[in-house]
N, C-alpha and C positions, 0 to 999 in steps of 0.2 A: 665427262671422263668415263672409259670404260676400268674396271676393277674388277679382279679374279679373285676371290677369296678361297680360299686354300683349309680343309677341315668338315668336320661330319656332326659336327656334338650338338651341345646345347650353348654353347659360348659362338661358334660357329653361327648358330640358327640368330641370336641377341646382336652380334655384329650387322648381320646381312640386314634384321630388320634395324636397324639404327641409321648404316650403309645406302638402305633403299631410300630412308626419308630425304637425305641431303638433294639440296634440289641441284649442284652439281656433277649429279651421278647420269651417264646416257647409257649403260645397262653392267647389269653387274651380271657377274660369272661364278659359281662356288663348284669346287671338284673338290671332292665328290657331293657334296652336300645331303643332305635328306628332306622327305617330304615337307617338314617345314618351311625349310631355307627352300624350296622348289616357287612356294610363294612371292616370295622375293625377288629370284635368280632364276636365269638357265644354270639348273646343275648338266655338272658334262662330268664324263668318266675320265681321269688323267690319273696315272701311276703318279703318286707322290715322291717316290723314287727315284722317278727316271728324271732328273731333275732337266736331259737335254728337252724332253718331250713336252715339259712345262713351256721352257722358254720358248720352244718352236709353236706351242699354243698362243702364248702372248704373241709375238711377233703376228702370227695369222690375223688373232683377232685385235690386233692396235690395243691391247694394253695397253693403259699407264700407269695403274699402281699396282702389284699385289701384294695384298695382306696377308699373311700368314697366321692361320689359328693355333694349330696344337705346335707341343715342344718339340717332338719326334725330327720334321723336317727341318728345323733351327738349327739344332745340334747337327745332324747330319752337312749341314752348310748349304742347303737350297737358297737363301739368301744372297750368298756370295756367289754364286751361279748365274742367278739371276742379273744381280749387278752387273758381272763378268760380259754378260748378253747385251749390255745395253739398257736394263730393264729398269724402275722403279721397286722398290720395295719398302713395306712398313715391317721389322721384324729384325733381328740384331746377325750380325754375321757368327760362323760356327765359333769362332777363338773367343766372343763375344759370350756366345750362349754357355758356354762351358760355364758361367756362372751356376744354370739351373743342370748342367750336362756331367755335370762332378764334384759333388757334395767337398770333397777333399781341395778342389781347386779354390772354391770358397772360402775353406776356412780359412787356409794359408792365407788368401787377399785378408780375409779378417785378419792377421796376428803380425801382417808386413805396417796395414794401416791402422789397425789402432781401433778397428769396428769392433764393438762391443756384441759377444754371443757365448754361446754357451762352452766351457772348457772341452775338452773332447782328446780321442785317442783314434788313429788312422793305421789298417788293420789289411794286408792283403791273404791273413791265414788264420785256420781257425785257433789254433794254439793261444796265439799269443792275445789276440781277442777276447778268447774267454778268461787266459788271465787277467785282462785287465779288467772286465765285468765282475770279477771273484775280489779283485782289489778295490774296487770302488763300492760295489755294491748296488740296490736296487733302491728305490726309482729309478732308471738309467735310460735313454734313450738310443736304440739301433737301428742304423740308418743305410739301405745298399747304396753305394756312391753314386752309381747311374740314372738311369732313366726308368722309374718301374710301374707306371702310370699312375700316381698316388698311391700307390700300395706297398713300397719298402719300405716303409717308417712304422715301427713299432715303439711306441710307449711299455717302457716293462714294467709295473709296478712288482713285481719279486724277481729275483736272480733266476729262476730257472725258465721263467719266461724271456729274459733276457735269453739268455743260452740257445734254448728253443729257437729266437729269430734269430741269430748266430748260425746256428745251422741250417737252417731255410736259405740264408744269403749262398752258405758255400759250396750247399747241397745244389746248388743251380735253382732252386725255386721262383728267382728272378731273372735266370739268363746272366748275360754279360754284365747286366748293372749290380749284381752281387759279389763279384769276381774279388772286388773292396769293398770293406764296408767303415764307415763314422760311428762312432762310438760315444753319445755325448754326453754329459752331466743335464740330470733333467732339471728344467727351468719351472719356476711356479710362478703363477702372474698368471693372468689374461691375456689371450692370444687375439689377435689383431692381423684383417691384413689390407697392407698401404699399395699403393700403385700410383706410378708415375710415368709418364709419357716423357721418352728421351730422343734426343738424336744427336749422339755422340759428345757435346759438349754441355747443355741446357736440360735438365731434370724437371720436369712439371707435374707437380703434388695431382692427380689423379683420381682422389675418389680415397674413401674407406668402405671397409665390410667386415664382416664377421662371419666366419664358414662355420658348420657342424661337422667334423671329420669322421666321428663313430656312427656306426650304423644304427643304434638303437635308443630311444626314447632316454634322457637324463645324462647322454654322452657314454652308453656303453656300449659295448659292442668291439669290431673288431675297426680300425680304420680304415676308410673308403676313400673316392676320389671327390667326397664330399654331397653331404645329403640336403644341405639347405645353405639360406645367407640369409643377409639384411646387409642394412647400408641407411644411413656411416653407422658404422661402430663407436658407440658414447664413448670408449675408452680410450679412443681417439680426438684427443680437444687441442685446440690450438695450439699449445704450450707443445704437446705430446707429438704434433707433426712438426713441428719446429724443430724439435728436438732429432727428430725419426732423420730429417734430410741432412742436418749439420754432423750429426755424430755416424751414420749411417751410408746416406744414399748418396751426398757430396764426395765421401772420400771413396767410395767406389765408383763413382764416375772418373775421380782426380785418377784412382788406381787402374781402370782398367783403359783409359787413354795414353798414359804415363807409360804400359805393356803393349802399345800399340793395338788395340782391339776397341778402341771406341762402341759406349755400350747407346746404342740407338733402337727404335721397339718400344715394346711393356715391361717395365722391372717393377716386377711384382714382389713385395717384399712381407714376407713373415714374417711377423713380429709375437713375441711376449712381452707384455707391459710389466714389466716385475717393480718391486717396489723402490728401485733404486732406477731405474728410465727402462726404454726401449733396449729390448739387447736381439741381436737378429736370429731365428731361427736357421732360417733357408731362402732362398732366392729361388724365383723364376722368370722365364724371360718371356712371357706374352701372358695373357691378361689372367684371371683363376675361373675356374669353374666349379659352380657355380656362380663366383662373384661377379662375372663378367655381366650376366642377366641382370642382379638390381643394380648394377652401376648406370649400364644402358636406357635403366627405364628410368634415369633419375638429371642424366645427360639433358641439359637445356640447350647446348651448341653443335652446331654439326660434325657429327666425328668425323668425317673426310677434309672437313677443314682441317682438323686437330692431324690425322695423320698423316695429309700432306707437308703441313711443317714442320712432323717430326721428321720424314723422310728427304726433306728438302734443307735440315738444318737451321730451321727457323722460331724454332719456339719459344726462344728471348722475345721475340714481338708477340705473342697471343697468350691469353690464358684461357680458363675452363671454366663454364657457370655453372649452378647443380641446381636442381630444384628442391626447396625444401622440406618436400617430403620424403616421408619413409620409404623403402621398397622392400619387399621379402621375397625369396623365390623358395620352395619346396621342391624336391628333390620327389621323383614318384618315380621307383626300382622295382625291378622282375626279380619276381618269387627267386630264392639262391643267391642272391648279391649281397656281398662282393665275393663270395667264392664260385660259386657255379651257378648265374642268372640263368634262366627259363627262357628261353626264343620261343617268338611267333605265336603268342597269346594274342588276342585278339583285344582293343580297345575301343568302347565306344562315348559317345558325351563330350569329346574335347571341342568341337567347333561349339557346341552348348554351352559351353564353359568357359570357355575365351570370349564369349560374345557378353559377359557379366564387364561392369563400366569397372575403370581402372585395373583389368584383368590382364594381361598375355600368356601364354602357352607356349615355351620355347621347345621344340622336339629335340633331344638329345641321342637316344637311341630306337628310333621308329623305322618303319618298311612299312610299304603298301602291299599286300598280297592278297590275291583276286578278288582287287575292286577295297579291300579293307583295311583298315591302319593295325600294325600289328609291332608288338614289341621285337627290338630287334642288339639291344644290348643289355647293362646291366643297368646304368641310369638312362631311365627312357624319357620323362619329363620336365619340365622346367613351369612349374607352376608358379608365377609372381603377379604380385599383386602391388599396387602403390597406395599408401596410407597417409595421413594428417600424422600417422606416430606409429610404433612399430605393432603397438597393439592393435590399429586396424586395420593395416597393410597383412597382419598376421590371420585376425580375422575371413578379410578378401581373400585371401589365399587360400585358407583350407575351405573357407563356403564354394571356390572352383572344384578343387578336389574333390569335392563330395558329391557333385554332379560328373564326377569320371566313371564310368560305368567297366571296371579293369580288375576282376575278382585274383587274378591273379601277380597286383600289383601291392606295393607297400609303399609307404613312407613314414617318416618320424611324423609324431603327431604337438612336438611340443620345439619347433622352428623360432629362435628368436628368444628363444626364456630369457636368456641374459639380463637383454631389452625390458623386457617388458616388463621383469620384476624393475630395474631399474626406474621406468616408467611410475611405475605403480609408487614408490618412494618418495620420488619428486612431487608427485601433486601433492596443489595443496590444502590443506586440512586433514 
């Protein structure tokens, strides 16, 4: 098969290497890709935009599937373009995506079906949002309804912080995805997040992980596009994915076939485990990042298997194996992130570092410039590691890090705590 995979990041570079192992694969393609995924793939330059350009790529080079990485081109409807051509595709169409493409289109499916998530208030001005912040009060969660690359979700713990993100959404701080914003009752519990491979009719349990979303050491800071994972997530046990797909992921499958949009792709689901079940945060429609990294490395089956029958409507006949180990990935950002990262610092140690047993190194925001690897976003690395348990997957992981030779990079240095106090409990004596 030839396969285009579509995206630049670190989920991007964790596909392509997954992608390249299947011995199905006769070359793969990533646009735009980066030095990482360059290993893998011929990266080629194609506007994501021009969605005609795409198809007239595939047709050239006998495509058969593309995969689609990030949200951006989903919602936009590249998918149904694609299909429209002729083409194959792993990734949901835009009426589809609108899941992850409008916080507000969500909730309603939540309150039509009976899905369980957080109470909330749906806001296109600032007036009448801050009254309601002022009537509820704080803890509260403010949400721009669009697409803000992990960064319009603000946790408020005080009312004027609240407010504060309020006016960022309508101040245009997010562009168009602020124009609205959700307004929700903050949730306590353990945050969780679940993924399942669909195609249209069949939902297949996917994998667990657990993201870091603040930037700084203990979960503080400001919220990112995510700074680390692990995989599974303890808080996920059988019982709790049972539950996650019946009360959950079932009836928005039933709901958004029922609205004609058949949800097919990655439904990536956020969850908090609260004391009373599963209730959903937020939806996305292709895989998270970083969780896409330690699911990949944890992956026993071929993913081109796996996404050929989601996109071919077959995944009533296959399931998913995992390996029972740990994975962690570390998240290593340029000086300023997430508000103003540093370009073109210069990085050395990463092929030294990746060459440690059970290591990989997924490039998420890299550039090569004259002859040298250089940071070229705000999350630049994807440091993972695979472990007997999350405490040495966590171990492996920062022992890479610490052969990256990147003065002016950071990461959290405490990836996985949840775990690994968890960890620490269980044993016994």
């Amino acid at each position: 098969m030839n396969v285009l995979l579509l995206g630049s990041g670190g989920r991007e570079h964790a596909l392509a290497w997954k992608i390249a192992a299947s011995p199905m694969l006769t070359r793969l393609y990533a646009a735009p890709g980066n030095p990482g995924i360059a290993r893998h793939a011929d990266c080629v330059k194609l506007d994501l935009g021009n969605h005609a350009a795409v198809a007239g790529f595939c047709r050239e080079h006998r495509i058969d599937l593309v995969v689609v990485g990030p949200e951006a081109p989903l919602v936009a409807g590249i998918a149904d373009d694609l299909r429209a051509a002729g083409i194959r595709v792993f990734g949901p169409s835009k009426a589809a995506a609108r899941l992850e493409g409008s916080k507000s289109f969500t909730k309603e499916l939540c309150a039509k079906y009976g899905i369980p998530t957080a109470a909330y208030g749906r806001f296109d001005n600032l007036q009448a949002a801050r009254a309601y912040v002022k009537e509820k009060g704080a803890p509260i969660v403010v949400k721009a309804d669009g697409l803000a690359a992990g960064k319009g979700v603000t946790v408020a713990m005080t009312e004027q912080e609240a407010l504060a993100a309020l006016d960022a959404c309508f101040d245009g701080s997010f562009g168009a995805a602020g124009a609205e914003v959700v307004v929700e009752e903050f949730l306590t519990g353990e945050e969780a997040s679940f993924f399942c491979l669909c195609d249209g009719a069949t939902a297949l349990p996917f994998g667990t992980a657990q993201d870091h979303k603040r930037v700084g050491d203990g979960d503080t800071g400001p919220n990112t596009g995510g700074m680390g994972a692990y995989s599974p997530a303890p808080v996920m046990t059988p019982e709790m994915v049972e539950r996650t797909m019946r009360e959950i992921v079932e009836p928005t499958m039933r709901g958004m076939a029922e609205m004609g949009a058949p949800f097919s792709g990655v439904l990536f689901v956020g969850l908090m485990i609260t004391d009373t079940g599963p209730k959903l945060i937020e939806y996305n429609t292709r895989f998270g990042d970083p969780e896409c990294q330690v699911l990949m490395m944890r992956l026993k089956d071929d993913l081109l298997v796996l996404m050929n029958a989601a996109a071919d409507g077959q995944l009533a006949h296959i399931s998913a194996r995992w390996k029972d180990e740990a994975a962690l990935t570390v998240v290593m950002a340029a000086r300023g992130y997430p508000a103003a990262p540093e370009k073109g610092s210069v990085i050395q140690g990463v092929d030294e570092a990746a060459a440690l047993e059970d290591v990989e190194i997924f490039h998420a925001g890299t550039a090569v410039n004259a002859g040298a690897l250089v940071a070229n976003g705000g999350r630049v690395l994807n440091v993972t590691a695979a472990g007997r348990t999350v405490a040495e997957a966590q171990r492996k992981a920062y022992e890479a890090v610490d052969m990256i030779d990147w003065p002016q990079g950071f990461c959290r240095r405490d990836i996985g705590w949840r775990a690994v106090e968890r960890e620490k409990t269980e044993q016994p004596g």
